[in-house]
N, C-alpha and C positions, 0 to 999 in steps of 0.2 A: 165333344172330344177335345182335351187340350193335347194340341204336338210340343212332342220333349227336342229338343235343341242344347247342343255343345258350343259354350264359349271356351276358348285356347286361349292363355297368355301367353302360351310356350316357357314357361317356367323353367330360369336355368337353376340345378341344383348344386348346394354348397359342393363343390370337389369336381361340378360336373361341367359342360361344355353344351357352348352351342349348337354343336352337332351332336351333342346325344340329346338336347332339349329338343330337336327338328324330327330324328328317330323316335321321339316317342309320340310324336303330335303324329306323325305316319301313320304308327302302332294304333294310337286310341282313335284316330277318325277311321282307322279300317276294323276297330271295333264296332264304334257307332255305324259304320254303313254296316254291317251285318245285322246287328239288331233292331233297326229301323228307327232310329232317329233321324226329324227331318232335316238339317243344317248342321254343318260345323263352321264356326266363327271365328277369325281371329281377328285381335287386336292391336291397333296401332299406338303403340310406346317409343319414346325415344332418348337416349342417356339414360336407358335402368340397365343396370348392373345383372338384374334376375328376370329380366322378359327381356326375349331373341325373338320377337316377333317385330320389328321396329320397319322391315323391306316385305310390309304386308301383302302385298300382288303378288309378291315372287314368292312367298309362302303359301299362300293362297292357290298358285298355279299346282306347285308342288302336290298339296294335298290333292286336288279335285285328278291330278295326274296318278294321284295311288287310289283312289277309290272308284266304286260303280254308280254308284246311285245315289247318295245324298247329294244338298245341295252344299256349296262351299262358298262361305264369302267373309266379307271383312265387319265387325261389328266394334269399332267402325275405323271408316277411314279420315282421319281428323282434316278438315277441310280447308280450313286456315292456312295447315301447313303446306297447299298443295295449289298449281294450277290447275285449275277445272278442266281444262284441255288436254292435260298428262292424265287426271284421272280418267277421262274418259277414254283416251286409249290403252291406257293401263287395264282399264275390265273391258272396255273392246275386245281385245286381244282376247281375254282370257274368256269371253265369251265367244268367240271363234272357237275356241280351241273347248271347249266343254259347254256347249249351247245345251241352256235350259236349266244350268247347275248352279249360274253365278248370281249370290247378293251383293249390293254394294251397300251398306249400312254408314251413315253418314250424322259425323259430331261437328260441333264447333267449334268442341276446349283443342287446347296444340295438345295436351298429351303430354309436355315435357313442361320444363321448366322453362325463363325466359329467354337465358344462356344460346339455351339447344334450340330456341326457337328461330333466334338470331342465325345461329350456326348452318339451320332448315334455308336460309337466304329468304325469307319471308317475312312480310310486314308486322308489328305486335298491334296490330287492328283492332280496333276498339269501337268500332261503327258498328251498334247492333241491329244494322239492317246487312251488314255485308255478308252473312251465311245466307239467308236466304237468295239474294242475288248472287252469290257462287252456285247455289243450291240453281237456281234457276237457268244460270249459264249452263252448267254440268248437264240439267236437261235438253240443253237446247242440242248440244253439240251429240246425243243422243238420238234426237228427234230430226238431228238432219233441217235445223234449222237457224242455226248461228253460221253465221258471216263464216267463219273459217269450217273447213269440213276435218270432223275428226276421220281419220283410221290407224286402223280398228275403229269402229263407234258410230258413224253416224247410220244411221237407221237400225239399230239396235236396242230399241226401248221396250224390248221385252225384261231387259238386266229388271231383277228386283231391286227399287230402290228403297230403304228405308230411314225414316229420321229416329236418330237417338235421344237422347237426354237424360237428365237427372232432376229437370226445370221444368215449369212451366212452359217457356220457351218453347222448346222441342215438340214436347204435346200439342200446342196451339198451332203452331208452325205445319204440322202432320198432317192435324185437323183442318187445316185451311187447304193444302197440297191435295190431301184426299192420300195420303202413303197410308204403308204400315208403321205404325209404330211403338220402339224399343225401349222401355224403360231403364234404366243401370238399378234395380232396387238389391244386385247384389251388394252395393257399397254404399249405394246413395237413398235411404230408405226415406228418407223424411216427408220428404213430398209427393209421396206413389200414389195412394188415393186422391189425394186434389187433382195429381196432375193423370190421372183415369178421367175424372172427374170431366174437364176443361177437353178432350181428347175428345170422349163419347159425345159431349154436349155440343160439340162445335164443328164436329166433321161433315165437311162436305165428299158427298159421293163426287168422285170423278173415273176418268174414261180406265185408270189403275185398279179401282179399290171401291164396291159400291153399298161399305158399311165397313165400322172401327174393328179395323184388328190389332191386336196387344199380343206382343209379348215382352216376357218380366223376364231378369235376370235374379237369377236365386241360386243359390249354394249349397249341395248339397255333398255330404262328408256322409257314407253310407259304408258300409263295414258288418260284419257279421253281430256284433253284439255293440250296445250303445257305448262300454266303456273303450271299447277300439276305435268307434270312430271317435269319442272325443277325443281320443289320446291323438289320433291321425290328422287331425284338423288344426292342431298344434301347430302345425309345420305352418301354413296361412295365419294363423293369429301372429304368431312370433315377426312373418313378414308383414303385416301390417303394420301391426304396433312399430316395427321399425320404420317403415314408410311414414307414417303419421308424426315420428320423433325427429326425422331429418337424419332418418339414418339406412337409407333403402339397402336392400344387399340380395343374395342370394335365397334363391327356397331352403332353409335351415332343416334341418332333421327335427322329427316330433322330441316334444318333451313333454316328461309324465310332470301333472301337475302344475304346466305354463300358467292356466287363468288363474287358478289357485296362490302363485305367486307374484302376483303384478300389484299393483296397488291400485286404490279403489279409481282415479281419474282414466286410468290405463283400462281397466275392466269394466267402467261405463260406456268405454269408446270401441271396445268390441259388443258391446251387450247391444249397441246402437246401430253398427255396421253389422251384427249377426242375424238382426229382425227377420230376414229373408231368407233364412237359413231351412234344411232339414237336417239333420244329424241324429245318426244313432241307427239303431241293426234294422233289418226290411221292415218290418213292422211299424217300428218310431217311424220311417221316412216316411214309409205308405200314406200313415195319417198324417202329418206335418205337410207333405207335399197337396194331398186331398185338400186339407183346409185352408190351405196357402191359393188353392185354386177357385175352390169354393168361396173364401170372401173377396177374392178380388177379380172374379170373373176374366182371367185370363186366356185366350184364346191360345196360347203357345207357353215354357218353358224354355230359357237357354242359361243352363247348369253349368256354374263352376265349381268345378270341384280339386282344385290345387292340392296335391300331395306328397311327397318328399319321394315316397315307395311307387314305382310308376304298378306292379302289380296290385299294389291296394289302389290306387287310382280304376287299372281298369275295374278293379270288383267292385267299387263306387257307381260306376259308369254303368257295368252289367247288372247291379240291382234296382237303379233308378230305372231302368228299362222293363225291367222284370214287373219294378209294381207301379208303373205309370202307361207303358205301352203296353205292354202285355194286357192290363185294364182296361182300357180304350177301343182295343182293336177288336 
């Protein structure tokens, strides 16, 4: 059985606002908890123009505050940018306050640029041993065993902790911890089998976790018939492609004909970040998401699905449920 899983950029839309981008992250995780997805995820961004998710914990509080039953957490929380001691009372807290719901999913990129990183009051660290000793600290003050006592936090080591990545790094990193671990192959496709690969081969059981669990990020633009969703997925390529040019901005409204009109460097660089993709009516996704599962033995999904139309969003949302849990259960 793979579990289907919600990542949130909180996507602000061109004309729209930050407080209608937070109302519909409400709306779609109190769809997803109706239909049984296991987690909704957000992401830590900072200085983007079109992701309002950047005060992760307090978005995260939010959501887990309007639903019943999924879990809610951060995927991830960029670790760089933070004392290990505020994070851990940061999901302290919010594991007080909704015990048994909170993940804490943890990167080592800042997330932003160098600027905003500076801006964060944080060192531009370049020691790459220093994530896993934050990683380490983070559990201690958890475990109720670092010199200062976190509260919220310390003996609290039920929070799910997981390692992210895009690398290498992360997977081996996970594999040696004994965590779950996250792949990005919604953007970062290149290295997803190796780093399975490195992951499975190398985990050690511990007192967490006592065999490799994976989950993949994948994309999935699902819509009644194949030509609507690619027409609807526009919206995401158009902000890519600007992300990628140095030109980041808001979720843009679909355009008929976007791939069609790009030139060939630009449409190699979607054709590369789409590998991980399902797109097109229940049918296309069913099989696309199947054999997206099937070769890569993923133990979980967590589906972005970014769309300009928060109504096509949720029918995205309510079909990938339809032919993947519905499937499963």
């Amino acid at each position: 059985m793979t579990a289907l899983s919600i990542l949130d950029l909180a996507p602000i839309n061109e004309g729209g606002s930050a407080a209608d981008s937070f109302a519909n992250t409400v709306d779609l995780a109190r769809l997803a908890d109706d239909l049984g997805y296991r987690r909704y995820w957000m992401a830590e961004h900072h200085g983007m123009v079109g992701i309002a998710s950047a005060a992760t914990a307090v978005l995260i509080g939010h959501v887990a505050g309007a639903t019943r039953r999924i879990r809610v957490g951060a995927g991830g929380i960029m670790l760089p940018n933070h004392s290990p001691l505020m994070v851990a009372e940061q999901f302290g807290t919010l594991d007080a306050l909704y015990p048994g719901r909170i993940d804490l999913g943890l990167g080592r990129a800042p997330g932003t640029d160098p600027a905003t990183s500076r801006a964060l009051r944080r060192d531009l660290q370049t020691d790459p041993h220093a994530f896993p000793q934050d990683v380490a600290e983070l559990v201690s003050y958890f475990e109720g065993t670092a010199p200062v006592t976190a509260v919220p936090g310390a003996g609290q080591d039920k929070i799910q902790i997981w390692i992210l990545g895009s690398s290498l790094f992360g997977a081996r990193l996970a594999a040696q911890l004994g965590r779950p671990y996250s792949f990005a192959s919604h953007f970062a496709p290149a290295r997803l089998h190796e780093a399975l690969a490195v992951y499975r081969s190398e985990f050690r059981p511990s007192k967490y976790l006592d065999q490799p669990y994976v989950m993949l990020g994948y994309n999935v633009f699902a819509a009644d018939s194949d030509d609507e969703a690619v027409y609807l997925s526009s919206s995401w390529q158009q902000s890519f492609v600007r992300l990628r040019s140095g030109n980041p901005g808001r979720l843009p409204p679909p355009q008929a004909g976007y791939y069609e009109s790009l030139p060939e460097p630009a449409q190699g660089l979607l054709d590369h970040v789409l590998a991980c993709t399902a797109m097109g009516s229940p049918d296309t996704v069913a099989r696309q998401m199947r054999e997206f599962v099937e070769t890569t033995g993923a133990d979980e999904l967590i589906i972005n699905s970014s769309m300009f139309d928060h109504a096509a969003r949720r029918r995205s949302v309510d079909i990938a449920a339809q032919v993947m849990i519905d499937d499963t259960n």
